[in-house]
C-alpha positions as CSV (number, residue, x, y, z in Angstrom):
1,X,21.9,4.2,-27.2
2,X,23.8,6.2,-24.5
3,X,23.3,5.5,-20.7
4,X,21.2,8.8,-19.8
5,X,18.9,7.7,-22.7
6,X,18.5,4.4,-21.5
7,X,18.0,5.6,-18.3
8,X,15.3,8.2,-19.5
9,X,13.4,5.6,-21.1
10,X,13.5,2.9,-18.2
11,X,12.7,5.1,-15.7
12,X,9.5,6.3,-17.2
13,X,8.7,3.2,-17.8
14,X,8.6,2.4,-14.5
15,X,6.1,4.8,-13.1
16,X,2.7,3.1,-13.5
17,X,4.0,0.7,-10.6
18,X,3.2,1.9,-7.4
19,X,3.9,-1.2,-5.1
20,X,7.2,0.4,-3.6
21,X,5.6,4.0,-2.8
22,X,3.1,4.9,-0.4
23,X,-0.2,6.6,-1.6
24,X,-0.7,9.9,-1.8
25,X,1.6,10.4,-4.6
26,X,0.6,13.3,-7.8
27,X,-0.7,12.4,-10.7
28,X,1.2,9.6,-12.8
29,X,1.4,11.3,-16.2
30,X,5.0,12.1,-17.0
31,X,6.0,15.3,-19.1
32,X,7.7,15.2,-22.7
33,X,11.0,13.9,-21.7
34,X,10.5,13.3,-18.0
35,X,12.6,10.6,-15.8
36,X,10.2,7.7,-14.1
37,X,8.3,7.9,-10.7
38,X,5.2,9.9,-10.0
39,X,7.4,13.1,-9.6
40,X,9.1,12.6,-13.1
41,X,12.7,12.5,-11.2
42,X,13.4,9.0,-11.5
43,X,13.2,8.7,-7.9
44,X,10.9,7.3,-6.0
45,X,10.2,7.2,-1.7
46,X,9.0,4.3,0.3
47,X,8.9,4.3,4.0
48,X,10.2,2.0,6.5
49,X,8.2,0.3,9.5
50,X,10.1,2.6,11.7
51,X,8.7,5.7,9.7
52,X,12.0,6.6,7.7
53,X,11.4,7.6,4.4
54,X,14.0,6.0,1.7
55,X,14.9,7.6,-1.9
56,X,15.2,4.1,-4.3
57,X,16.1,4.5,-7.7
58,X,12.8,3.0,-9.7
59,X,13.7,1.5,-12.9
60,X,13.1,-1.4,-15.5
61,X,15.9,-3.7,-16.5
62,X,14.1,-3.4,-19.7
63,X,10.8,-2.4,-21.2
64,X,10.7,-4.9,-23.9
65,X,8.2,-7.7,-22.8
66,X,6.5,-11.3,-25.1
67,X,3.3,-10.4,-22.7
68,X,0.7,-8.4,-24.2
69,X,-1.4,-7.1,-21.1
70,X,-4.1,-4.7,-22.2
71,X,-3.4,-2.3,-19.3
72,X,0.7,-1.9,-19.6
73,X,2.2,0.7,-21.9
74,X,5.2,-1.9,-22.4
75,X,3.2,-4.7,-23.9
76,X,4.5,-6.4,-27.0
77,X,1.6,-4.7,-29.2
78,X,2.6,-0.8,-27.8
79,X,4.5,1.4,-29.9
80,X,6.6,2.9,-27.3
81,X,10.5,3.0,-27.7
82,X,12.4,0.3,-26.2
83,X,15.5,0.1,-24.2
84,X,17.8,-2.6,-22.3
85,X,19.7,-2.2,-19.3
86,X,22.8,-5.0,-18.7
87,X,22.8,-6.0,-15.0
88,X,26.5,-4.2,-14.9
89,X,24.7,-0.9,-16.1
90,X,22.0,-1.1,-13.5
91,X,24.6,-1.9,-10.9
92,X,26.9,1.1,-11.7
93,X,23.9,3.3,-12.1
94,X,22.8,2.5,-8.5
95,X,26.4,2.5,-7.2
96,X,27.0,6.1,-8.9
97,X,23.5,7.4,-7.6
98,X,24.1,6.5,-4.0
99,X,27.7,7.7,-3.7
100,X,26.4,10.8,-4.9
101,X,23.8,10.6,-2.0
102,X,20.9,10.7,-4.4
103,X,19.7,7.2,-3.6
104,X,19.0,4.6,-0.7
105,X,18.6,1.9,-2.7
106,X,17.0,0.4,-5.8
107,X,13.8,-0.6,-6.5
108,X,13.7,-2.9,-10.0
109,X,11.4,-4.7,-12.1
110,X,11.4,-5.8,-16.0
111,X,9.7,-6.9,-18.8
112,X,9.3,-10.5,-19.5
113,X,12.6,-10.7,-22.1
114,X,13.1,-14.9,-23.6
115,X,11.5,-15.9,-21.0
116,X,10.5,-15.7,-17.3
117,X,13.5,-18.0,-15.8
118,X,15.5,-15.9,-17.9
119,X,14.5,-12.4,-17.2
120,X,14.2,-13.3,-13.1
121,X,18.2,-14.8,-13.7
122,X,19.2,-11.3,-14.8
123,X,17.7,-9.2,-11.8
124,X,19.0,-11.3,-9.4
125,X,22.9,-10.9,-11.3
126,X,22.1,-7.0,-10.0
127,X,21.1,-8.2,-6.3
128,X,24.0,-10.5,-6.0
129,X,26.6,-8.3,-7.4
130,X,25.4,-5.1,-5.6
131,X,25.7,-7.1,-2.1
132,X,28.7,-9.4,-3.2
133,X,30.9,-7.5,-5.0
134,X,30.4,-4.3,-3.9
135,X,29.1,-4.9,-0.5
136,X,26.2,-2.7,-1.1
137,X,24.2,-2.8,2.4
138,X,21.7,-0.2,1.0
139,X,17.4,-1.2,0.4
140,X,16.9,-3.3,-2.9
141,X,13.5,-4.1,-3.6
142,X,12.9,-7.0,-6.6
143,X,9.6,-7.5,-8.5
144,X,9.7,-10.8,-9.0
145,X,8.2,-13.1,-12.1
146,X,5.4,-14.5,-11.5
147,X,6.2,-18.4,-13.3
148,X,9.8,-18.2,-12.9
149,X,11.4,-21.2,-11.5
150,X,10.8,-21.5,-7.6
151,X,14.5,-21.9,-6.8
152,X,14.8,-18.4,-8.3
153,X,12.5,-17.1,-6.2
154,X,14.5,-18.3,-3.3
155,X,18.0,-16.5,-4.6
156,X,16.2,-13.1,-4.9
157,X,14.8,-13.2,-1.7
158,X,18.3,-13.9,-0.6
159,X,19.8,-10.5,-2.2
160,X,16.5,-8.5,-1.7
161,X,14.8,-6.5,1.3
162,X,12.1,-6.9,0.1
163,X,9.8,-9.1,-2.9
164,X,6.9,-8.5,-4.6
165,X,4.6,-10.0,-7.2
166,X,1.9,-8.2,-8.8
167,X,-1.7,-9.2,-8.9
168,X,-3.0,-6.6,-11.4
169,X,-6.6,-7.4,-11.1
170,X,-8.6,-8.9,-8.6
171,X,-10.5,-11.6,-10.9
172,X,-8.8,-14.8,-13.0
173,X,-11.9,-13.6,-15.6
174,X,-10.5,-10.0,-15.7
175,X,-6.9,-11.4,-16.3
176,X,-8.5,-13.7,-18.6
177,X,-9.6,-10.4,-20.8
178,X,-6.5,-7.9,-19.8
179,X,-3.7,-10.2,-19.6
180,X,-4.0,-13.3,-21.2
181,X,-0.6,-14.6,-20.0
182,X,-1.4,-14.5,-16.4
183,X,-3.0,-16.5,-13.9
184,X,-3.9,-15.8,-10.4
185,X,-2.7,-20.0,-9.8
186,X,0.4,-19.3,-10.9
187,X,0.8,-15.5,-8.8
188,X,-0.5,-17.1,-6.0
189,X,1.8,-20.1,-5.8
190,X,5.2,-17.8,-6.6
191,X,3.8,-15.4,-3.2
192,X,3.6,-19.2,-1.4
193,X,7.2,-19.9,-2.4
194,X,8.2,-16.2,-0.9
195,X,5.8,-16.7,2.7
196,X,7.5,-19.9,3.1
197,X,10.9,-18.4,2.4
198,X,10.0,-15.7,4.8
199,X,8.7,-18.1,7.4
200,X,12.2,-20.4,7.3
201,X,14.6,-17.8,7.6
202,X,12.7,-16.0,11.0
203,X,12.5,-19.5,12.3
204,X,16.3,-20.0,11.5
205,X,16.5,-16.2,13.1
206,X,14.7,-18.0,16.3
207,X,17.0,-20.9,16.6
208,X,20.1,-18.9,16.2
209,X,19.1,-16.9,19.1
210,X,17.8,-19.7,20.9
211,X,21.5,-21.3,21.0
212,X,23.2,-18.3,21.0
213,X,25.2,-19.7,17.7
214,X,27.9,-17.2,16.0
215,X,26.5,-18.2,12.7
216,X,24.6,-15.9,11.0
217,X,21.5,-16.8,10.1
218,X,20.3,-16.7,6.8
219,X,18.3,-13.7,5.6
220,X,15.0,-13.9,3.2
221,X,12.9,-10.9,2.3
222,X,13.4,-9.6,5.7
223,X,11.0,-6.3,4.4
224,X,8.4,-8.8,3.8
225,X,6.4,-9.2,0.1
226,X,3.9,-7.0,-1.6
227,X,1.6,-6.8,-4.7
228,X,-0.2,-4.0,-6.7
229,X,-4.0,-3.8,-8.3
230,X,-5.1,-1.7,-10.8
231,X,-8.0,0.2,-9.7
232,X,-10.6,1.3,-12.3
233,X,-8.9,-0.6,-15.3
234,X,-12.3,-3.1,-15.0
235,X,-15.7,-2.9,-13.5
236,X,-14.5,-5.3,-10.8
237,X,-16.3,-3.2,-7.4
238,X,-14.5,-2.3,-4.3
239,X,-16.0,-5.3,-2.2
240,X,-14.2,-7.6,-4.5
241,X,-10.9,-5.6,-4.3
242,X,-10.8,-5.6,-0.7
243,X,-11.7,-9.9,-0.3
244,X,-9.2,-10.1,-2.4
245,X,-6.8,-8.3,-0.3
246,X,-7.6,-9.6,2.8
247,X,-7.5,-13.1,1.2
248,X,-3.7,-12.2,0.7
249,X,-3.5,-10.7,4.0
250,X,-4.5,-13.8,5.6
251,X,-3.1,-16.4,3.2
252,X,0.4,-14.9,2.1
253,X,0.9,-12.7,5.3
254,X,1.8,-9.9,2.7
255,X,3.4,-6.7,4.5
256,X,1.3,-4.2,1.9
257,X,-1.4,-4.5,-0.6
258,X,-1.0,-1.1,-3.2
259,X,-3.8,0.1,-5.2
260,X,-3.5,1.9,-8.5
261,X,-5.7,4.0,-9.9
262,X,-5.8,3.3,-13.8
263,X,-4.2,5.7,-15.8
264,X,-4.6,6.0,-19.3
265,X,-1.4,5.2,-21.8
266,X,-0.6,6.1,-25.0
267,X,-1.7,3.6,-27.7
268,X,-4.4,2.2,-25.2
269,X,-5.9,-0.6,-26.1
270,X,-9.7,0.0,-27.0
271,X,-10.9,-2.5,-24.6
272,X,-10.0,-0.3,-21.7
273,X,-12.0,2.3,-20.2
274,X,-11.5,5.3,-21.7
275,X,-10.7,7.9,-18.4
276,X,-9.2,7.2,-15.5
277,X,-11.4,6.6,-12.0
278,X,-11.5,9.2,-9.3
279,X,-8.4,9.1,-7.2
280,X,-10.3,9.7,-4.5
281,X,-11.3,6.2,-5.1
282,X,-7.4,4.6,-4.7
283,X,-7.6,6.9,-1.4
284,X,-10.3,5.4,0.1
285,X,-9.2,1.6,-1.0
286,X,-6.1,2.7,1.3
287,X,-8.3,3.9,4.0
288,X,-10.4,0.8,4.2
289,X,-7.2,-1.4,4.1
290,X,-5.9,0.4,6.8
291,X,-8.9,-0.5,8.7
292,X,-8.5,-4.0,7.9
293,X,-5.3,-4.2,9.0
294,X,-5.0,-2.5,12.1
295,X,-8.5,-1.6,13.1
296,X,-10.0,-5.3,13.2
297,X,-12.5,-4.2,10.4
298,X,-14.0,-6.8,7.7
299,X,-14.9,-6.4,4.5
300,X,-18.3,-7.3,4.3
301,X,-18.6,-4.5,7.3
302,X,-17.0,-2.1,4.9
303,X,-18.9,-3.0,1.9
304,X,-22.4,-4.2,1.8
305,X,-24.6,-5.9,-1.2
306,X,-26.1,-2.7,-1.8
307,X,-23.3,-1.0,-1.7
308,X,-20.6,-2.8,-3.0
309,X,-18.2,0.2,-3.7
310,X,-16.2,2.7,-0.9
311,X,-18.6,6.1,-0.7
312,X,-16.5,8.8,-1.8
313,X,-17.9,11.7,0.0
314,X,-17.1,10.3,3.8
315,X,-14.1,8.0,4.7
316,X,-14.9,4.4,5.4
317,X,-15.1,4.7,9.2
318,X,-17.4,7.3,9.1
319,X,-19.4,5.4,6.6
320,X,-19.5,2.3,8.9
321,X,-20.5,4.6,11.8
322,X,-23.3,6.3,10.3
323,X,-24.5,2.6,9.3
324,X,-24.4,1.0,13.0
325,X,-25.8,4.0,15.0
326,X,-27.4,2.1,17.3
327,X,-23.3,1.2,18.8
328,X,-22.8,4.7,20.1
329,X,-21.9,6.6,21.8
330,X,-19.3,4.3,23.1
331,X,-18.1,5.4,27.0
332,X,-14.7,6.1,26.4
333,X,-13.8,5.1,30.0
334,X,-15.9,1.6,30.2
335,X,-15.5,0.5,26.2
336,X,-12.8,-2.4,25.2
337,X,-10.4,-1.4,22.9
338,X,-12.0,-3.3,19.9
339,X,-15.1,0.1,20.2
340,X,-12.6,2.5,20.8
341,X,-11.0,1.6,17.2
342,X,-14.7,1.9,15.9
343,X,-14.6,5.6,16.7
344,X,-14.3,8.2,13.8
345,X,-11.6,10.7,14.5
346,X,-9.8,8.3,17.1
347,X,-6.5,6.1,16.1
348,X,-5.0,3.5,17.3
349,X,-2.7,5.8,19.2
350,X,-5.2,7.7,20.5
351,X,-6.4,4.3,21.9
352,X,-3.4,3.6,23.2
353,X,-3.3,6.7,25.1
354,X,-6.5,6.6,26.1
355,X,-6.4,3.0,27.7
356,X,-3.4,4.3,29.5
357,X,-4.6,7.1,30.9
358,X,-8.1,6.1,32.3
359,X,-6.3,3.6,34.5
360,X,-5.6,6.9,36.7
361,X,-8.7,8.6,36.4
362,X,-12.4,9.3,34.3
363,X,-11.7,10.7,31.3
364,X,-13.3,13.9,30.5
365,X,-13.8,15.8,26.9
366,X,-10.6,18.2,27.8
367,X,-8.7,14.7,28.0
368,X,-9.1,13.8,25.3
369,X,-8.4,16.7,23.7
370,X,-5.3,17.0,25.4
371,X,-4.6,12.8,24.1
372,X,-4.6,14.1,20.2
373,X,-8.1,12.9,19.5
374,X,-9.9,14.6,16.3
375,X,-12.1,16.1,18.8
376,X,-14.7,17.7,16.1
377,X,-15.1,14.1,14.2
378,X,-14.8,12.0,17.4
379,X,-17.3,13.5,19.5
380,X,-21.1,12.2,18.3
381,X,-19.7,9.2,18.5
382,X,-18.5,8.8,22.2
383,X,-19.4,9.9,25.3
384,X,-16.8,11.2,28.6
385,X,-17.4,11.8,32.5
386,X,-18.8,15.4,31.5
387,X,-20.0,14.8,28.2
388,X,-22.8,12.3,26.4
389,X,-24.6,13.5,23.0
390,X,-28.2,13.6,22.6
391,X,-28.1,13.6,18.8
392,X,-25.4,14.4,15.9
393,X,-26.0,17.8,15.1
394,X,-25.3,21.4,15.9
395,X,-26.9,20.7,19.3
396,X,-25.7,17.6,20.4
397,X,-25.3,16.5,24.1
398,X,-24.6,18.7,27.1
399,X,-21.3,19.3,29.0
400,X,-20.5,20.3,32.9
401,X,-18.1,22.6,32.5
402,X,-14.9,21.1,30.8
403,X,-15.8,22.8,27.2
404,X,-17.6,26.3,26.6
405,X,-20.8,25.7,25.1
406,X,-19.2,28.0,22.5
407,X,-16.7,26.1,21.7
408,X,-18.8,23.5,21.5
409,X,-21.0,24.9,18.3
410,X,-17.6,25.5,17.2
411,X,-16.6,22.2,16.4
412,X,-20.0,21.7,15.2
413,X,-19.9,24.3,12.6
414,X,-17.1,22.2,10.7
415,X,-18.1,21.3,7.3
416,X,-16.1,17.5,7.7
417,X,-18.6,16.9,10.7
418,X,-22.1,18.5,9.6
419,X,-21.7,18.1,5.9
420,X,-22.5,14.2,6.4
421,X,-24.4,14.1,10.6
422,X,-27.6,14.1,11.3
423,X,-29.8,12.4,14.2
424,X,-27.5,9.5,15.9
């Protein structure tokens, strides 16, 4: 088999993992003879923490694999066509597509080939050679094996930007039933093995700082690790998808937790479901882990026993809001930051801004207008030195003078505010 074939196969084969990618992304199908990613292209884009977006070439080192998870197109039961890359293939592949300006690095996972030791000893051959013998200073992202020794572990995190480790399902009981050959011990234990790794090298960072020492310090994961679910592949509800994430969060200080919505495969196994969940559904998974990461939200404030799953018709702020109405309106010159976050249509820059600016002087509606705040969604919810709502509706509150009154019904007549208000 020729290298574009290869190539062609690997990269589609590579598709279904989203855990290098931000969401948002088209629908995961490929076409008859399309190359990898979302997009088909082979090429995927992840984004920086300084907002850059980076072009990695998203492959398998191979698609042949002795696991036999229900939910993966490359299990050992599937009848898809198999290929192999060497490590030296993969590395001239990456070296050829970033000369060409195509790439900015490489993202790469694998089946489970031999065994796990095995399989991890042949990605990390492409890390080391990339950065050794060619000096590539490019992004490389490993997925790393789950039960593979933890002393390889450590090497890829010392050729890698960044690690991750897939959890695939939220439940051992789920795993049990999908993927026989996995276990949340043993997933949990490998992401230990990376935190700690991560932990070392910033403190070694600290200390070379500290005594201003020419030698450089050692480098592990510096990206940070991350892990992917599988949204819809089991009846496993959105409360337990999001406890398990914040259980990562807080335990493996993971940078990024990526939801998946299920897609169907070819040859799926008959134990699956037979359509794929809403992706509106993986959107608002995202939404409420943004909230949990930077908005100081909970899950069990997201979720609730009667309402165990995300509703799909308002985003998860919203739906909290509408919940608690009895916390607003919040005064937007008086309120701590922790309400300000609470408020639908206002972000943490918006905050920011705002906490800023009434140091100086009350804030009034124009202000905040003027600050970037989603004014139409934002404004049952708070209340401004000319402006306090009597109600959420077409009719709401009373303003001296900053805002037309038409202007006013204006915002009201939205359809993303009075589709889902009524009486505050």
């Amino acid at each position: 088999m020729d290298l574009d074939e290869k190539l062609r196969i690997l990269s589609d084969a590579a598709k279904y993992d989203a855990s290098c990618a931000s969401s948002g992304a088209k629908g995961r199908k490929a076409k008859d003879k399309g190359i990898g990613s979302t997009e088909g292209t082979g090429i995927c884009h992840s984004y920086t923490p300084d907002g850059r977006c980076v072009s990695l070439l998203k492959i398998l080192l191979t698609n042949y694999c002795i696991y036999d998870c229900g939910y993966c197109i490359n299990r050992r039961s599937s009848g898809v066509q198999r290929a192999r890359f060497t490590p030296e293939e993969v590395v001239q592949l990456t070296l050829d597509f970033y000369r060409r300006n195509y790439i900015e690095g490489l993202f790469l996972s694998s089946g489970i080939v031999r065994d796990s030791d095995y399989t991890m000893e042949q990605m990390i051959r492409v890390a080391k050679s990339l950065r050794v013998d060619h000096d590539f200073a490019g992004y490389i992202h490993l997925k790393t094996i789950p039960n593979a020794a933890p002393e390889l572990i450590k090497q890829a995190g010392r050729w890698a930007d960044r690690l991750s480790i897939n959890v695939e399902l939220p439940r051992q009981n789920d795993l049990d039933r999908l993927a026989p050959e996995k276990n949340l011990v043993q997933i949990t234990r490998a992401m230990g093995v990376v935190r700690e790794g991560i932990a070392e090298a910033k403190e070694d960072l600290a200390s070379t700082q500290r005594s201003r020492s020419a030698r450089k310090p050692i480098s592990f994961s510096p990206a940070g690790q991350a892990t992917q679910m599988i949204i819809g592949a089991t009846d496993a509800t959105d409360s337990a998808i999001l406890a398990a994430s914040s259980s990562l969060y807080g335990k493996q200080r993971l940078k990024r937790v990526y939801y998946s919505a299920f897609s169907p495969i070819p040859d799926a196994s008959s134990i699956l479901p037979p359509s794929a969940p809403p992706l509106l559904r993986e959107h608002r998974l995202y939404q409420a882990d943004w909230l949990m990461r930077f908005y100081g939200f909970a899950v069990h404030e997201l979720t609730t026993a009667a309402t165990p799953n995300l509703d799909l018709d308002v985003d998860p702020k919203l739906s909290w809001a509408l919940r608690n109405r009895d916390r607003f309106p919040v005064d937007i010159n008086l309120a701590p930051k922790e309400d300000l976050l609470r408020i639908p249509g206002v972000g943490v820059r918006s905050v920011k801004r705002i906490l800023s600016s009434r140091r100086w002087h009350r804030l009034r509606l124009d202000d905040l207008i003027r600050l970037h705040v989603a004014i139409s969604r934002a404004m049952p919810f708070l209340s401004t030195a000319d402006y306090v709502p009597s109600r959420i509706g077409p009719h709401s509150g009373g303003l001296a003078g900053s805002v037309k009154a038409s202007q006013q019904l204006d915002l009201w007549s939205r359809p993303s505010i009075s589709a889902v208000t009524g009486e505050l």
